[in-house]
One Martini backbone bead per residue (centre of mass of N, CA, C, O) as a GRO file, in nm:
protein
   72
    1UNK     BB    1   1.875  -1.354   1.079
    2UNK     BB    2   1.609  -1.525   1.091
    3UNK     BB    3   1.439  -1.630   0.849
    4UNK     BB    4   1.150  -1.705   0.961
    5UNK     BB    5   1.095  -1.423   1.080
    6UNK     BB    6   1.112  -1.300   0.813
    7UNK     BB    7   0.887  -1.446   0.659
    8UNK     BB    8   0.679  -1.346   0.794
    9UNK     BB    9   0.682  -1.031   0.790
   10UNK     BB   10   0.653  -1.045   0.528
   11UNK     BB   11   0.364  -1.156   0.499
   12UNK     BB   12   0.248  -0.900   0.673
   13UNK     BB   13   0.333  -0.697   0.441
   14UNK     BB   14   0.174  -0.835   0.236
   15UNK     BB   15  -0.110  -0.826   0.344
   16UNK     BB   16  -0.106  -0.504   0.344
   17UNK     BB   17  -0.086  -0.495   0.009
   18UNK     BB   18  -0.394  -0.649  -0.014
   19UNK     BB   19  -0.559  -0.429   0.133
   20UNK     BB   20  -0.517  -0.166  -0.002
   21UNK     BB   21  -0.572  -0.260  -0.270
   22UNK     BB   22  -0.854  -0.295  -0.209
   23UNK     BB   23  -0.895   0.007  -0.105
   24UNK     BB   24  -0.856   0.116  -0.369
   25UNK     BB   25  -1.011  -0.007  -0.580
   26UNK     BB   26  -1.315   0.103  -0.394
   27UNK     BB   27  -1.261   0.362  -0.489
   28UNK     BB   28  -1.168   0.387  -0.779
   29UNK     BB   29  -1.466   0.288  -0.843
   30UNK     BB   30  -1.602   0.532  -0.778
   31UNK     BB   31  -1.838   0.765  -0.903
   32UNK     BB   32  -1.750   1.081  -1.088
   33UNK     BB   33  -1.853   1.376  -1.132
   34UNK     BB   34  -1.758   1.602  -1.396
   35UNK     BB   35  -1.951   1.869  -1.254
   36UNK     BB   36  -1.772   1.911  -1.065
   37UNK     BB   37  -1.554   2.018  -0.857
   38UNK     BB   38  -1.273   1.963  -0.802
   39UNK     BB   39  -1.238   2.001  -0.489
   40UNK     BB   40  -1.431   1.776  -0.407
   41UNK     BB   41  -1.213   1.539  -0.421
   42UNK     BB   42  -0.983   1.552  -0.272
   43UNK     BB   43  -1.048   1.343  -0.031
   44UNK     BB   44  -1.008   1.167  -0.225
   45UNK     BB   45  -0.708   1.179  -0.317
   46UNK     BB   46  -0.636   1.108  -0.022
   47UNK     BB   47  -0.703   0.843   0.005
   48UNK     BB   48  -0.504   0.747  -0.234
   49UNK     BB   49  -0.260   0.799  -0.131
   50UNK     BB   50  -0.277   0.652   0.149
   51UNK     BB   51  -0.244   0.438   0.031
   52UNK     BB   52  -0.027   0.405  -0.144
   53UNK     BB   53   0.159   0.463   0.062
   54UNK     BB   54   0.144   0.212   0.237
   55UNK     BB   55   0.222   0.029  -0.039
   56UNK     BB   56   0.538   0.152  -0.016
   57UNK     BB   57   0.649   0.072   0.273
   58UNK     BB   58   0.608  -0.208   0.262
   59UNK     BB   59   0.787  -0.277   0.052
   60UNK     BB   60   1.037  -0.117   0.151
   61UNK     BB   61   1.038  -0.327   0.408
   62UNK     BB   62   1.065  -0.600   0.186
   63UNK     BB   63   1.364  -0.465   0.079
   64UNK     BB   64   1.509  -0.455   0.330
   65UNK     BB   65   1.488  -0.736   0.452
   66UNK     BB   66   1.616  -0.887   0.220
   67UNK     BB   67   1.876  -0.734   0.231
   68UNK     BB   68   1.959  -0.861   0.511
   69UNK     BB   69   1.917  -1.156   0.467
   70UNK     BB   70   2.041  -1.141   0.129
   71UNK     BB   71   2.367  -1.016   0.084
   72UNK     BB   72   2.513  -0.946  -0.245
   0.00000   0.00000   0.00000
């Protein structure tokens, strides 16, 4: 595989973890009363997944590009 190609790829999926990391930031930041029911966090809760589950799929993605472009 193309080295330059490789690392393209991977600053793209480095620029989606870092595009996450900021909307998660700005969740994880809002104020929650905790007198409320725990229920109504709940859609706060799957936001925050949703983003981290994005921020683990591109690092998997560049460990494994990276391991098909410099297999040890």
């Amino acid at each position: 595989m193309n080295e330059t190609t490789a690392k393209r790829v991977i600053k793209r999926q480095f620029n989606i973890i870092v595009d996450e990391e900021k909307k998660l930031k700005r969740i994880l930041s809002m104020e929650t009363n905790d007198e409320h029911p725990e229920a109504l966090f709940d859609g706060l809760y799957t936001r925050v997944e949703q983003h981290l589950d994005k921020i683990v799929e591109a690092q998997s993605k560049i460990v494994l590009l990276q391991n098909i472009v410099n297999p040890d």
